[in-house]
N, C-alpha and C positions, 0 to 999 in steps of 0.2 A: 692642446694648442692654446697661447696666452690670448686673453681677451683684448681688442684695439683699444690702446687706452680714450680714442676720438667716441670710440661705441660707448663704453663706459662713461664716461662724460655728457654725452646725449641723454643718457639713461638717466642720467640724474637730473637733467633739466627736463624733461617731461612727466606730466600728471601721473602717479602711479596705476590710472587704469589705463592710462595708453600702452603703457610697459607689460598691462594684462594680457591687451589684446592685439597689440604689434609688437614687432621685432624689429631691433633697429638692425639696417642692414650694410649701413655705409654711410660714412662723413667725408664731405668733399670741403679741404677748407683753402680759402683763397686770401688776397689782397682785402677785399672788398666783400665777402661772402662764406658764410656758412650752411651749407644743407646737408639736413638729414633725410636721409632714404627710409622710410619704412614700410616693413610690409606686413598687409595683418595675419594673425598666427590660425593656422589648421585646426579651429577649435569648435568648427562647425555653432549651426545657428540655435538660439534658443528657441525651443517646439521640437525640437527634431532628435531621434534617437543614431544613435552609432549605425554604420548601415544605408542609412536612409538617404546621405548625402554622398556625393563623391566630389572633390576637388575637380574645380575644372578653371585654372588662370586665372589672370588678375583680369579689373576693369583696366584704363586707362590713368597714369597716374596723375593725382591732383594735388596742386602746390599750394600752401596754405603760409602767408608769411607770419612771425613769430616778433616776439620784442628783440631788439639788437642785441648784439651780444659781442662787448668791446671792440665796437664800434664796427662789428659786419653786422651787414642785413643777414636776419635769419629765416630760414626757407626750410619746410620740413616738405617733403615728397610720399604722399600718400598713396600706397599699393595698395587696395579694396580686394578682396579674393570675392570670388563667387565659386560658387556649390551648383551641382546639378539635382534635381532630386533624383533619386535610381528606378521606380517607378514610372513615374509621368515624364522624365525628361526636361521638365521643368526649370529655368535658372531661382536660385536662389542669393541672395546674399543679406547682410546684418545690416541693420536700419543705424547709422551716424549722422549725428550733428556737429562733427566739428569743426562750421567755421560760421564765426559772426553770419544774422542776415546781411546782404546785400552788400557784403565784401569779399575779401578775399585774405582777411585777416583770422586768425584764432579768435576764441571768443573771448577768453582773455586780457589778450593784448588789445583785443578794439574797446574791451569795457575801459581799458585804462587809455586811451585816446580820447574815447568820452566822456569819460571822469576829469583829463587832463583841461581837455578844451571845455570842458562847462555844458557838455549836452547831455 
């Protein structure tokens, strides 16, 4: 099956270790807006052997906005997977920082808001 040339395209606007550890999974594109959906890849956590984890859903998705992109707002949709451990029952999931403090922007895009505005 041919790849959505919108997934393809996303692909190339993100950092290549987002593309490590997410999959893009869908482009919504509008008048006024562009979102990408991702969700992160079954690649289980660093510490933990094959086994040890089992998948168990996502968290709640979190929306993280992006620099514009010909002149839509850009909005990427973050799926977070969690892990159960198989022993203890335990939830699990991989420690991220992707978005600026005390925004709701990338880190990125807010460095370059701060760089633009002189902070």
């Amino acid at each position: 099956m041919e790849k959505n040339p919108y997934i393809e395209l996303a692909e190339c606007l993100l950092p290549e270790e987002m593309i490590e550890y997410f999959e893009v999974v869908k482009v919504d594109k509008t008048k006024e807006t562009l979102d990408v959906t991702l969700e992160e890849r079954d690649n289980g956590v660093d510490g933990y052997t094959a086994g040890q984890l089992r998948p168990n859903g996502f968290y709640e998705e979190s929306i993280v906005r992006d620099y514009p992109v010909r002149g839509r707002k850009m909005s990427f949709h973050i799926k977070r997977r969690r892990w159960v451990e198989t022993e203890t029952g335990r939830s699990v999931s991989r420690r991220w920082d992707l978005v600026a403090e005390g925004t709701r922007f990338s880190k990125e895009f807010a460095a370059f808001l701060k760089d633009m505005l002189g902070q």
